[in-house]
MARBA-3410 file (N, C-alpha, C, O; in Angstrom, 1 decimal):
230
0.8,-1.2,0.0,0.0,0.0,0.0,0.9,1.3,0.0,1.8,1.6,0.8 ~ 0.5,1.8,-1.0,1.3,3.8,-0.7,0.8,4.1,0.4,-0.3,3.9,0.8 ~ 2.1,4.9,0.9,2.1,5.5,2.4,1.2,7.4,1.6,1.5,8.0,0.6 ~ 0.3,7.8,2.7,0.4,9.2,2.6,1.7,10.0,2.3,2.7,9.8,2.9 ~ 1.6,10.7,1.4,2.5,11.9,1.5,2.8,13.1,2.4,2.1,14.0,2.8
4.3,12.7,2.9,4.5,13.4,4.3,5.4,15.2,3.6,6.5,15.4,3.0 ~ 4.2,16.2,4.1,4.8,17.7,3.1,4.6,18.7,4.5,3.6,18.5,5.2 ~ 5.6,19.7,4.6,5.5,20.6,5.4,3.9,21.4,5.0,3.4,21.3,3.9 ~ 3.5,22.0,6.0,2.6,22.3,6.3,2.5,23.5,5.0,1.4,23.8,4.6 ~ 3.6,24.1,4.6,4.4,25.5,3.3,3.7,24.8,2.0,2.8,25.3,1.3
4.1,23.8,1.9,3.4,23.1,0.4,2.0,22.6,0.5,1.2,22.7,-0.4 ~ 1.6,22.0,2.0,0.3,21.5,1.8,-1.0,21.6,0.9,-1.7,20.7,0.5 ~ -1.1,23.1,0.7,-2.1,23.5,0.1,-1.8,23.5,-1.2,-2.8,23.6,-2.0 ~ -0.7,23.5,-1.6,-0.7,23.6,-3.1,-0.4,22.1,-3.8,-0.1,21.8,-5.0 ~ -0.4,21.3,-2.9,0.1,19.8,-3.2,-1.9,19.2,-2.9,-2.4,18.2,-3.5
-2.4,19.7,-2.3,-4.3,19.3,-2.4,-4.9,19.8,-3.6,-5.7,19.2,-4.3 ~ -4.2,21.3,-3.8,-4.8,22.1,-4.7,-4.6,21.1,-6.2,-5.6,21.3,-7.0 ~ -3.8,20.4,-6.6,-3.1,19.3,-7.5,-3.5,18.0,-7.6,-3.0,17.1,-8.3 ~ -4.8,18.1,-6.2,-4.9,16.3,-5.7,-3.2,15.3,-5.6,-3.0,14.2,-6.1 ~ -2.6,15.8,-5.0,-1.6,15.4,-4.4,-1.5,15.0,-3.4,-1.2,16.0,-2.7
-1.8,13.7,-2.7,-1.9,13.3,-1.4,-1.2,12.0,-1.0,-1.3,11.8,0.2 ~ -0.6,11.2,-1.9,0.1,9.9,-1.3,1.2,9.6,-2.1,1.0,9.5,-3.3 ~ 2.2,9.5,-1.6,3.1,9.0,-2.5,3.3,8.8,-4.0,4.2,9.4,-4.7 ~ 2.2,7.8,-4.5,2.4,7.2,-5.8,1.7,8.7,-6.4,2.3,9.2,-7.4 ~ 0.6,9.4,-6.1,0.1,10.4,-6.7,1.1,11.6,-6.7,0.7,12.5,-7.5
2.5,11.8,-6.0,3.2,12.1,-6.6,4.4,11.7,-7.6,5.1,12.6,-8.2 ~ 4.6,10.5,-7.7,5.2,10.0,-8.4,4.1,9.8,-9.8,4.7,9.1,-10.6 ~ 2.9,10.2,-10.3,2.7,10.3,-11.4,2.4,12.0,-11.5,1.8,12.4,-12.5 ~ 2.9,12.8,-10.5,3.4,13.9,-11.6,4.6,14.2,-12.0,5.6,14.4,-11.4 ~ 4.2,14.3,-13.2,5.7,14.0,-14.6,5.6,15.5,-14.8,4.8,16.4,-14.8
7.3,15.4,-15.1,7.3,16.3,-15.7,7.2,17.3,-17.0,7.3,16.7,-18.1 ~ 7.1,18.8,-17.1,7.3,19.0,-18.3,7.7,19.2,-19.7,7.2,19.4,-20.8 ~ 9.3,18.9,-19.0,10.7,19.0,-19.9,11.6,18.9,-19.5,11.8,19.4,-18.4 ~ 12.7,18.3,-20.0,13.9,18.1,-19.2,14.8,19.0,-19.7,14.6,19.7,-20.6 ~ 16.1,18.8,-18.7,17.5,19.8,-19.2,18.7,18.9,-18.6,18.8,18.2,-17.6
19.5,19.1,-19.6,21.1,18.0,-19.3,21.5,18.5,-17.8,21.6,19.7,-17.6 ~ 21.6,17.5,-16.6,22.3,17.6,-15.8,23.6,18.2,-15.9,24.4,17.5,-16.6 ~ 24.1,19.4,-15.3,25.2,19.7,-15.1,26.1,19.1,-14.1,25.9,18.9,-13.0 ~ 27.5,18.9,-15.0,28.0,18.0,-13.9,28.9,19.2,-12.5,29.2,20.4,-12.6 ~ 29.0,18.3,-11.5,29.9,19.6,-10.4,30.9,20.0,-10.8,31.5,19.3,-11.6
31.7,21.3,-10.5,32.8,22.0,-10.7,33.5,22.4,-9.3,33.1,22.8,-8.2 ~ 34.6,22.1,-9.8,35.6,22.8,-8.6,35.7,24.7,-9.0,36.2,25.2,-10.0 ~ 35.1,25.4,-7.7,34.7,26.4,-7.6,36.1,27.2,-8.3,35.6,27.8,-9.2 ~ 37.2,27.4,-8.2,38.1,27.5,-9.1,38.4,27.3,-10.5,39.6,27.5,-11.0 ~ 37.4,26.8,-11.2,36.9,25.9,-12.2,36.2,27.0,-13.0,36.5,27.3,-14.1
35.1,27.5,-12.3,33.5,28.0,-12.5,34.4,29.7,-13.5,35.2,30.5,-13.0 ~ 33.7,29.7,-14.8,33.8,30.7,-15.7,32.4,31.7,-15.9,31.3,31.2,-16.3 ~ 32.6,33.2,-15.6,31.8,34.0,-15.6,31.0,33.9,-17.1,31.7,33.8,-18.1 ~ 29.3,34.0,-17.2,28.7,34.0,-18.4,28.1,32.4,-18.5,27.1,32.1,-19.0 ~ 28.9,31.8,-18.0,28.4,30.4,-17.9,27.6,29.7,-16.8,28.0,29.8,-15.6
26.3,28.9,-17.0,26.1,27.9,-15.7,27.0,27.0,-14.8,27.7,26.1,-15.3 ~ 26.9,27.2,-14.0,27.8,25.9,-13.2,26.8,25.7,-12.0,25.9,26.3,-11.6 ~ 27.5,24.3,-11.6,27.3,23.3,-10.4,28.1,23.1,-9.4,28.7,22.0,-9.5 ~ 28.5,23.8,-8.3,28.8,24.1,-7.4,28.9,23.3,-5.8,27.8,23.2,-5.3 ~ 29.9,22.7,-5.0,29.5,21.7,-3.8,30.8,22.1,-2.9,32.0,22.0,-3.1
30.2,22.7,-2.1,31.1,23.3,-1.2,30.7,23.1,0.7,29.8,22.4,1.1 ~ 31.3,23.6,1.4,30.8,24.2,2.9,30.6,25.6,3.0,31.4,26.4,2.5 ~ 29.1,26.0,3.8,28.6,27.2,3.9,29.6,28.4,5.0,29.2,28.6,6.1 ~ 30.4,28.9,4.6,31.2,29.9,5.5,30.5,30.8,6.0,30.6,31.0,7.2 ~ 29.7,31.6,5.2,28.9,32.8,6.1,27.7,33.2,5.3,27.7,32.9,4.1
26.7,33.7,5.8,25.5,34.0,5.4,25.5,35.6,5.9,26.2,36.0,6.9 ~ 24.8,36.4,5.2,25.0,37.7,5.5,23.4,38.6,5.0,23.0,38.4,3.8 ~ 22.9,39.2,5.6,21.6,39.3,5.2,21.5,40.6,5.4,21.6,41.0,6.6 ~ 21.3,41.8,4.1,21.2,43.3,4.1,19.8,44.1,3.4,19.1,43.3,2.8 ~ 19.5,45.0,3.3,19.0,46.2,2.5,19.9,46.6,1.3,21.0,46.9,1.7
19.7,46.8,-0.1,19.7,47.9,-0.5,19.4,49.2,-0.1,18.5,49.6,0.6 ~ 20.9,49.9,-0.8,20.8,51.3,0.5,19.9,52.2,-0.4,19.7,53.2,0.3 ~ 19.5,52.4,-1.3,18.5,53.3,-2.0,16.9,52.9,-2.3,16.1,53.8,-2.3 ~ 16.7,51.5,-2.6,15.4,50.4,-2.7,15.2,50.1,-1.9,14.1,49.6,-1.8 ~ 16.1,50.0,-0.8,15.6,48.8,0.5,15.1,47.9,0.2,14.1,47.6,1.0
15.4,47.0,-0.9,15.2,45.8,-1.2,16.4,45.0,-0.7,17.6,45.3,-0.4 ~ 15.7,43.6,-0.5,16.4,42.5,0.8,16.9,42.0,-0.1,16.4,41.8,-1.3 ~ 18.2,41.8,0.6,20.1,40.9,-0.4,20.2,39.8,1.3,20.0,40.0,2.5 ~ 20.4,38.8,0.6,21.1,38.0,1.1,22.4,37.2,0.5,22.5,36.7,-0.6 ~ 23.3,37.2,1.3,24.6,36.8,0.5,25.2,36.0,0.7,25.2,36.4,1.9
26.1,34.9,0.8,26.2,33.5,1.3,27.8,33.5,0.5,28.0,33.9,-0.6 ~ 28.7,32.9,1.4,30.1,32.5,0.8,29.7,30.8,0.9,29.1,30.2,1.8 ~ 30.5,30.3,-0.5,30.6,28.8,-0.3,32.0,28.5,-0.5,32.6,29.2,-1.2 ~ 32.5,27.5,0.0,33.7,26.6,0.2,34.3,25.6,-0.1,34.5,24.8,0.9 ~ 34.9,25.3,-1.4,35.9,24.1,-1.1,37.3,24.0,-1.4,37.9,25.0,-1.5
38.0,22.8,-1.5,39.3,22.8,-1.5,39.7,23.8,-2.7,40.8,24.0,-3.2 ~ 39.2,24.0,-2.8,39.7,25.3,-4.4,39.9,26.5,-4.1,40.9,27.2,-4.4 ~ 38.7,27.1,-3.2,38.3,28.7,-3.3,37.2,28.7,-3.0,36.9,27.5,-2.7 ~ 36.1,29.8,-3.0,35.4,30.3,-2.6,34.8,31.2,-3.4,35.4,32.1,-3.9 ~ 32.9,31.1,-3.8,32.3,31.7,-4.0,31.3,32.3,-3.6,30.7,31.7,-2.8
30.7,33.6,-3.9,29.7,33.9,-3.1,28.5,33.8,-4.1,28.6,33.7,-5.3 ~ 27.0,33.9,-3.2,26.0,33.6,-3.9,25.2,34.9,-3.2,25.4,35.3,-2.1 ~ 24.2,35.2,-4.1,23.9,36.6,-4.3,22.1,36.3,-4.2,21.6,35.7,-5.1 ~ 21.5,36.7,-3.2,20.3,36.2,-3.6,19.3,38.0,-3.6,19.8,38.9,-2.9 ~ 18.0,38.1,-4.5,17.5,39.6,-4.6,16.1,38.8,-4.0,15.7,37.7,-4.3
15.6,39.6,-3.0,13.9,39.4,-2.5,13.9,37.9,-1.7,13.3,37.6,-0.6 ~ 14.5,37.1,-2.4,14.3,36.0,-1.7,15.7,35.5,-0.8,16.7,35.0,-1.4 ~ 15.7,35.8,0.4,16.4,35.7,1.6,16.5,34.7,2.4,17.3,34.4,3.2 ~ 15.3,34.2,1.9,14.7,33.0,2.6,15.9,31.6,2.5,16.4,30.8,3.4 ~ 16.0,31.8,0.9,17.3,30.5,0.3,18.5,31.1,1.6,18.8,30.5,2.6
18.8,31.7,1.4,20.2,31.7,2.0,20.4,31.1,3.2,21.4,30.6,3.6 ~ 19.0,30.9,4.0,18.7,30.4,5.6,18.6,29.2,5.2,18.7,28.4,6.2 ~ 18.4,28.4,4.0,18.1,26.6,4.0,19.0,25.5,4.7,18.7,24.5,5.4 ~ 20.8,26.6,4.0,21.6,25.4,5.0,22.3,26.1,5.7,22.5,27.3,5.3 ~ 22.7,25.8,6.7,23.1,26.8,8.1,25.0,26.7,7.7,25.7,26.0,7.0
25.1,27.7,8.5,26.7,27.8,8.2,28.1,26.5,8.9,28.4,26.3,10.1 ~ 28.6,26.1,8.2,29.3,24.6,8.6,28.4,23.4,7.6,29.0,22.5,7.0 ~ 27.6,23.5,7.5,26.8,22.5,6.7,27.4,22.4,5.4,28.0,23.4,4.9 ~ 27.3,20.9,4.6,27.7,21.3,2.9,25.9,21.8,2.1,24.7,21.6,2.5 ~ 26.6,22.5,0.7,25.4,22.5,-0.3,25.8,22.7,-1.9,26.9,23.1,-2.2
25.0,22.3,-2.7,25.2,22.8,-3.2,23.9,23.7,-4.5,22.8,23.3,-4.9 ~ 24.8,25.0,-5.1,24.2,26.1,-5.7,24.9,25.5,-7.4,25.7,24.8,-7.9 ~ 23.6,26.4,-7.8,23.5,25.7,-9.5,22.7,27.1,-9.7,21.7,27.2,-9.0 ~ 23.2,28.1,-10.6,23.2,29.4,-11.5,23.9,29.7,-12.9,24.4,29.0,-13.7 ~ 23.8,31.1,-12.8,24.6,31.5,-13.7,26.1,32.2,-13.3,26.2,33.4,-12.9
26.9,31.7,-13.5,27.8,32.6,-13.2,27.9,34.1,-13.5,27.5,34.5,-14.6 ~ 28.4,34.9,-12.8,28.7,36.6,-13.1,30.0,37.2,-12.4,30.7,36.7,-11.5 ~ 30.0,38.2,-13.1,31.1,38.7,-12.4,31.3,40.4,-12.1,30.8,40.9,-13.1 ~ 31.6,41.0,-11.4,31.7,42.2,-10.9,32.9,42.8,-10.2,33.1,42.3,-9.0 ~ 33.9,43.8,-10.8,34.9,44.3,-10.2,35.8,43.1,-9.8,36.5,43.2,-8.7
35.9,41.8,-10.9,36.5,41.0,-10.9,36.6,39.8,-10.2,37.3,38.9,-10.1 ~ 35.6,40.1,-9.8,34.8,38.8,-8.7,33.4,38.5,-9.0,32.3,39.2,-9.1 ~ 33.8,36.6,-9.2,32.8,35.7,-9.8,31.9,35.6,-8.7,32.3,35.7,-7.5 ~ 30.6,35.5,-9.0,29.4,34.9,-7.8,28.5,35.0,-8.9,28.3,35.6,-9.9 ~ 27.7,33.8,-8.0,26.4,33.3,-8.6,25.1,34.0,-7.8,24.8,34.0,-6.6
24.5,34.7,-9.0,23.0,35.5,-9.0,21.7,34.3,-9.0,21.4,33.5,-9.9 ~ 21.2,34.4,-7.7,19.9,34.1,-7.8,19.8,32.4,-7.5,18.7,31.8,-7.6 ~ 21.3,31.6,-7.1,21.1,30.3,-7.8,19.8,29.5,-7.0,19.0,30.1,-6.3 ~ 19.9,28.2,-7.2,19.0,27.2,-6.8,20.1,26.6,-6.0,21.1,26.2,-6.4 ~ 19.6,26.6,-4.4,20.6,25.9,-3.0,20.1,24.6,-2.6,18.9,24.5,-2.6
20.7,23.8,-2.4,20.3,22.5,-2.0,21.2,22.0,-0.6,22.4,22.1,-0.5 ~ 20.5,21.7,0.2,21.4,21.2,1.1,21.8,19.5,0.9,20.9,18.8,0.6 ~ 23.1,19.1,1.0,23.8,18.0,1.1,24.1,17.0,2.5,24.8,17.4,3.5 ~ 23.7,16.3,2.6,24.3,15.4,3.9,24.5,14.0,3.7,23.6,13.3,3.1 ~ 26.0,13.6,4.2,26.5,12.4,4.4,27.5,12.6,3.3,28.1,11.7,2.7
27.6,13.3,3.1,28.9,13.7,1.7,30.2,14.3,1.9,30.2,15.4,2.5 ~ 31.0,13.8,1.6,32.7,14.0,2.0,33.3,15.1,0.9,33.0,14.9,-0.3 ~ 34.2,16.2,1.3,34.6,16.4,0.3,35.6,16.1,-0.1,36.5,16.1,0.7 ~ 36.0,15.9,-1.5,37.3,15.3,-2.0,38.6,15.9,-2.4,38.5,17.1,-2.9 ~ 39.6,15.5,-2.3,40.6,16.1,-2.5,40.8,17.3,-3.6,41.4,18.3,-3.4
39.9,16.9,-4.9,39.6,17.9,-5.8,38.9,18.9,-5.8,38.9,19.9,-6.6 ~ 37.9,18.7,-4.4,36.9,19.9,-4.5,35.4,19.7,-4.8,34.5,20.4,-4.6 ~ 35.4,18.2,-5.7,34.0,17.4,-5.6,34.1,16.7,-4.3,34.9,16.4,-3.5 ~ 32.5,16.6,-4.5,31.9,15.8,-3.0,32.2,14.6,-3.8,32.4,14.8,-5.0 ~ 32.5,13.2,-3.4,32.6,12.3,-3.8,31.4,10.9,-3.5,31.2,10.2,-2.6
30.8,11.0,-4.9,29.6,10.2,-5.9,29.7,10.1,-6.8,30.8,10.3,-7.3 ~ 28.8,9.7,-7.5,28.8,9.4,-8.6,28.1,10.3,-9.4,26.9,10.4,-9.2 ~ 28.6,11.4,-10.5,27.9,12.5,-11.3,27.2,12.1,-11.9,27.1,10.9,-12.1 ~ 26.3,13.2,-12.7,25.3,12.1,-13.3,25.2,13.4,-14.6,24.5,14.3,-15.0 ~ 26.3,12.9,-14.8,26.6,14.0,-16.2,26.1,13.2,-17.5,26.4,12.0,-17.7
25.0,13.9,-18.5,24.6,13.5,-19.5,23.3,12.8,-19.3,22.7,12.1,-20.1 ~ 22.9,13.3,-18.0,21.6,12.7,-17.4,20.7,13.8,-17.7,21.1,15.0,-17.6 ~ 19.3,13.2,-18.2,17.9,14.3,-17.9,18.1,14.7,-16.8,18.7,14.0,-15.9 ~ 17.4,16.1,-16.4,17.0,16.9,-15.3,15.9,16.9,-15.5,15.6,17.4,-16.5 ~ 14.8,16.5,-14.7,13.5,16.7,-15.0,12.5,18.4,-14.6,12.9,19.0,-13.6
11.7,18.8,-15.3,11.5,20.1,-14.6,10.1,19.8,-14.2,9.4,19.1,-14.9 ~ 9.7,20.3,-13.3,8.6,19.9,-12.9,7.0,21.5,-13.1,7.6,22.5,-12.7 ~ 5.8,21.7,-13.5,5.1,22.5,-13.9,4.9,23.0,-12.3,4.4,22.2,-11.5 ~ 5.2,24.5,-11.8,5.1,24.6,-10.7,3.7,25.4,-10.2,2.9,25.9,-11.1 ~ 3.4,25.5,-8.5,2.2,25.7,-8.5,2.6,26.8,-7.3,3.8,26.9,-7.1
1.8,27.5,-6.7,1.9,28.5,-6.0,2.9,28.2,-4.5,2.1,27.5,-3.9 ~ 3.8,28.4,-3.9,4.5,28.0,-3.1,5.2,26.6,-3.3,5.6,26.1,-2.3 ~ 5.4,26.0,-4.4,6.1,24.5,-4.7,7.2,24.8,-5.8,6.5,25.1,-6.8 ~ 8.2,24.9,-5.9,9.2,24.9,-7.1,9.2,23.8,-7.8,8.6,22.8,-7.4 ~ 9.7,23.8,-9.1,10.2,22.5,-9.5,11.1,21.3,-9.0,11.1,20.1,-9.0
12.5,23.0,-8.5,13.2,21.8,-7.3,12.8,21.4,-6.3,13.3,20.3,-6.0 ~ 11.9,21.9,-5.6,10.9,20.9,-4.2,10.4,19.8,-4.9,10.3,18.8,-4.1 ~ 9.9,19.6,-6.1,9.3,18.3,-6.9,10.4,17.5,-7.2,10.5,16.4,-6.8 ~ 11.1,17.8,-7.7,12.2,17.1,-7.6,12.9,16.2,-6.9,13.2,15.0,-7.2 ~ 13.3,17.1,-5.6,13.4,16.5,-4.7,12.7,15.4,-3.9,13.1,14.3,-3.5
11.4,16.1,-3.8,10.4,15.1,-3.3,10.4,13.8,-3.7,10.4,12.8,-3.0 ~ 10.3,14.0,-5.2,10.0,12.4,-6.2,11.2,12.0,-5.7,11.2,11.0,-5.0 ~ 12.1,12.5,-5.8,13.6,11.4,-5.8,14.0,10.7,-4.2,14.9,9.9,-3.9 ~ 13.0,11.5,-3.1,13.2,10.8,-2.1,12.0,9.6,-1.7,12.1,9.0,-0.6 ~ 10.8,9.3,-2.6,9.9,8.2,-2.7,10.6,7.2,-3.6,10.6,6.0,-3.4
11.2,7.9,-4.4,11.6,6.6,-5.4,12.4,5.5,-5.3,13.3,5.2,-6.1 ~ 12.0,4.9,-4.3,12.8,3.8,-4.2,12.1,2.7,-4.3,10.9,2.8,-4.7 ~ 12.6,1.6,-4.0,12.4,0.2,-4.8,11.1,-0.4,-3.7,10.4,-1.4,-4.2 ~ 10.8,0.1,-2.3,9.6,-0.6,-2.0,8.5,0.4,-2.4,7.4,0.1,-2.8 ~ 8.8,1.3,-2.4,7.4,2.1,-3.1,7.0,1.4,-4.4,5.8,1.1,-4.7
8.1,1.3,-5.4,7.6,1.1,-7.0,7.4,-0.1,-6.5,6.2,-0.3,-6.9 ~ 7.7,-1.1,-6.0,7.3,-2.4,-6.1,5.4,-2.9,-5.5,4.7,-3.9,-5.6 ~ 5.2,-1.5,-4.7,4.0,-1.6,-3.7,2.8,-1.2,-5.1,1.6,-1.4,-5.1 ~ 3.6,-0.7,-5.9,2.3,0.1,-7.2,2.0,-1.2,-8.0,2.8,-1.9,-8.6 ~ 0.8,-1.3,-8.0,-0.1,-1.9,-9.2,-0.4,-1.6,-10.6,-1.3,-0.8,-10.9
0.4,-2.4,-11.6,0.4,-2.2,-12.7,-1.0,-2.4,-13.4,-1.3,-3.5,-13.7 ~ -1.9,-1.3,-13.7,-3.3,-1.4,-14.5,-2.9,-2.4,-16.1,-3.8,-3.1,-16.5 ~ -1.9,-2.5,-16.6,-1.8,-3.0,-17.9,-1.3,-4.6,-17.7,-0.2,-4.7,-17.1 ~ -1.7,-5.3,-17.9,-1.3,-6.9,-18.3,0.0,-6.9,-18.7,0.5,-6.0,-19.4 ~ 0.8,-8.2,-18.4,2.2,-8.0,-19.0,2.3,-8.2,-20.4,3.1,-7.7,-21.1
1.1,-9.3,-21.0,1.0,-10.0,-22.2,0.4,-8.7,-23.3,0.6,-8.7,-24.5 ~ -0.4,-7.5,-22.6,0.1,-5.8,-23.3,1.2,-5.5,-23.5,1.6,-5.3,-24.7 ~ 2.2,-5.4,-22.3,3.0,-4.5,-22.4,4.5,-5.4,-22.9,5.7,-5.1,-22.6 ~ 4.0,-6.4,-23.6,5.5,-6.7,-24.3,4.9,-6.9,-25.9,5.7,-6.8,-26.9 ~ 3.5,-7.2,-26.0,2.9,-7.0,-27.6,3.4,-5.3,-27.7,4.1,-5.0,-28.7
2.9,-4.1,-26.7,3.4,-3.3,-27.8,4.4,-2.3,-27.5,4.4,-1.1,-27.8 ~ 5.4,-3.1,-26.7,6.7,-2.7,-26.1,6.5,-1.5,-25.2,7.1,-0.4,-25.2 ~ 5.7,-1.8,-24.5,5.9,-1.1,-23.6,6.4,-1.3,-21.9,6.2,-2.4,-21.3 ~ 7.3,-0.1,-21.2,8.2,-0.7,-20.0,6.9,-1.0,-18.8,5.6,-0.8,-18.9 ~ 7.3,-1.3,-18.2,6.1,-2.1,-17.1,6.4,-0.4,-15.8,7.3,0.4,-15.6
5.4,-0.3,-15.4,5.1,0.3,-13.9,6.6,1.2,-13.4,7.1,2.2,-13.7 ~ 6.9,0.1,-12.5,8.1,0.6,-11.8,9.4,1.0,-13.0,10.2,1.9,-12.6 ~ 9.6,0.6,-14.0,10.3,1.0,-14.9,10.3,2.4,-15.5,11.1,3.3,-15.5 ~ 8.9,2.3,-16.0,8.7,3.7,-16.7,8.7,4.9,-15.8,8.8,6.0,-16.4 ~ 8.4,5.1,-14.4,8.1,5.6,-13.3,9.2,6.3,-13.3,9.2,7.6,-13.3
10.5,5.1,-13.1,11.6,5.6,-12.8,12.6,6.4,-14.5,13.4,7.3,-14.3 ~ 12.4,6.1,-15.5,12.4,6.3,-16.5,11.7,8.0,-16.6,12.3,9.0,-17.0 ~ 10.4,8.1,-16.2,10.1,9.8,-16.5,10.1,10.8,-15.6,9.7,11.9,-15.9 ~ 10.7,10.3,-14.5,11.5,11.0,-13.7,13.1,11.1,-13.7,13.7,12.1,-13.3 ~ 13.5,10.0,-14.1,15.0,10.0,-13.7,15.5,9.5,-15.4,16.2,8.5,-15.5
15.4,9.9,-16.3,16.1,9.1,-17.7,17.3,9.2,-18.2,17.7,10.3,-18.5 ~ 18.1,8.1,-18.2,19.4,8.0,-18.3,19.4,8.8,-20.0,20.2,9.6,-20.3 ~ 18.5,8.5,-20.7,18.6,9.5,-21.7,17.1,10.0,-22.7,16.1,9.4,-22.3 ~ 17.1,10.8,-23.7,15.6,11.2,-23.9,15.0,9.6,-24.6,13.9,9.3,-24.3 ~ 15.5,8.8,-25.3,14.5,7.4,-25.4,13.8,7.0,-24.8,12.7,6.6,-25.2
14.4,7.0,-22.9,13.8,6.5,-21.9,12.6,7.4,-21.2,11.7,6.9,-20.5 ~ 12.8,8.7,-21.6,11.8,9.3,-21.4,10.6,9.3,-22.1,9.5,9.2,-21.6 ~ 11.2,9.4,-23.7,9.6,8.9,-24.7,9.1,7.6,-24.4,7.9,7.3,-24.7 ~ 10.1,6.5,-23.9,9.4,5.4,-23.6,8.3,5.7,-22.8,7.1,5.8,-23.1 ~ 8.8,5.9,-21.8,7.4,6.0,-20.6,6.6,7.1,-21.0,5.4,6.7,-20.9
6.7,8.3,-21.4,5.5,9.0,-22.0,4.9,8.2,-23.0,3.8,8.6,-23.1 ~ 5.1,7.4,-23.7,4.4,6.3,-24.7,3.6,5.0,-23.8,2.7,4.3,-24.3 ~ 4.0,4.9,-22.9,3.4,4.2,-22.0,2.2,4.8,-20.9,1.3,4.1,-20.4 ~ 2.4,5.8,-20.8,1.3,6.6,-19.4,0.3,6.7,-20.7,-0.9,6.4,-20.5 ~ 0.6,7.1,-21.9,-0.5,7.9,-22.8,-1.3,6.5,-23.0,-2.5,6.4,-22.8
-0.4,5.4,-23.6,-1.2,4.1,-23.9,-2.5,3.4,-22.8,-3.4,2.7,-23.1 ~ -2.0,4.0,-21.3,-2.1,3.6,-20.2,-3.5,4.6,-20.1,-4.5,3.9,-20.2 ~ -3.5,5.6,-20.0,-4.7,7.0,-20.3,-5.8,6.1,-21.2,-6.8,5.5,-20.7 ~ -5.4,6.2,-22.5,-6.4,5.9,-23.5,-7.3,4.2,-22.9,-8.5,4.0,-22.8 ~ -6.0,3.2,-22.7,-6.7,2.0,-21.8,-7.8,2.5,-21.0,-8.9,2.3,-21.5
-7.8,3.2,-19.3,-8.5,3.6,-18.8,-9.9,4.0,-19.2,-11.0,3.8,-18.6 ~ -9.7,4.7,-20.3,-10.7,5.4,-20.7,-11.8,4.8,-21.7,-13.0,5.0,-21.7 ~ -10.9,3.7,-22.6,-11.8,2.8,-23.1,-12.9,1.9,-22.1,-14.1,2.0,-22.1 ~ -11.8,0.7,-21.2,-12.2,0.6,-20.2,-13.8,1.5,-19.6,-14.9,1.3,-19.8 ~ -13.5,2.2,-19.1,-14.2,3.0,-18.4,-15.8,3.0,-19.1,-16.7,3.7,-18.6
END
């Protein structure tokens, strides 16, 4: 049986507002397009004009006004065996409080540069735990360079990266195993299509776009079933 979906109280309403309530009901929302995973960089690495992927320890957080707008800056140094970047956030202050200072994370933007100093505008912060960092400056895993990114269609208070994250922390092997495949197997090998837990994992996570049209060829075949059915 899928367990309820366990969501801070911040998303609740926009995860009902979606009929989002258990597990598997978020694991069938797919997303709407993907983008090549960027792989990590040693912050010494990272070139102004360009995106990068960033994994460091949080040194300092610093939270100001604009002295003419009085618009809210928050500003964040990150750390690794390389050097040190800062991350720049405008209105939203909030990111900079996700991972506390000593903790690892990591930030994914655009790089820029100013009076000769690189920092990343606006990025996307993630906190990290159980991750070492390596002699190089990568956290040491396995990258997942050349991989989809999935983007998720966002709703009032939920990002794409909160969906993201979320699905990728259900997806594991007793969840997809607990889901009941509506299609017969003796279907889904007449017209090649991946079974349940495959495609699941396939339109969320695709090692490349085949595996993603797979399983959108499968939910859609899976749709029209129902509906005949029905």
């Amino acid at each position: 049986m899928v367990e309820m979906l366990k969501a801070r109280s911040k998303q609740r309403p926009g995860l009902e507002k979606i009929g989002i309530k258990t597990s598997e009901d978020l694991l069938r929302y797919f997303p709407s397009r993907y983008e090549t995973a960027l792989p990590a960089r040693n912050i010494a690495d990272i070139v102004a004009g360009e995106p990068a992927k960033v994994r460091g320890v949080v040194r300092k957080i610093n939270i100001t006004k604009a002295w003419l707008k009085k618009i809210p800056i928050a500003e964040l140094i990150l750390e690794d065996p390389t050097g040190t970047v800062k991350a720049i956030w405008y209105h939203q202050v909030f990111l900079a409080k996700k991972v506390p200072i000593g903790q690892a994370a990591e930030l994914k933007g655009m790089v820029s540069e100013r009076k000769g100093e690189r920092y990343l505008a606006n990025p996307e912060i993630t906190p990290i735990a159980g991750l070492e960092i390596g002699k190089v400056g990568l956290f040491e895993e396995k990258q997942m360079e050349g991989f989809l990114e999935a983007v998720y269609p966002e709703v009032r208070g939920i990002s794409s990266l909160w969906f993201r994250h979320a699905i990728r922390k259900v997806l594991t092997p007793a969840v997809l195993t607990s889901l009941q495949d509506p299609i017969p197997e003796k279907v889904l090998q007449h017209y090649h299509l991946p079974n349940l837990p495959t495609a699941i994992r396939w339109i969320h996570m695709p090692p490349k776009e085949a595996n993603a049209l797979s399983a959108r060829k499968r939910f859609a075949f899976e749709e029209v079933l129902v509906i005949q059915l029905a």
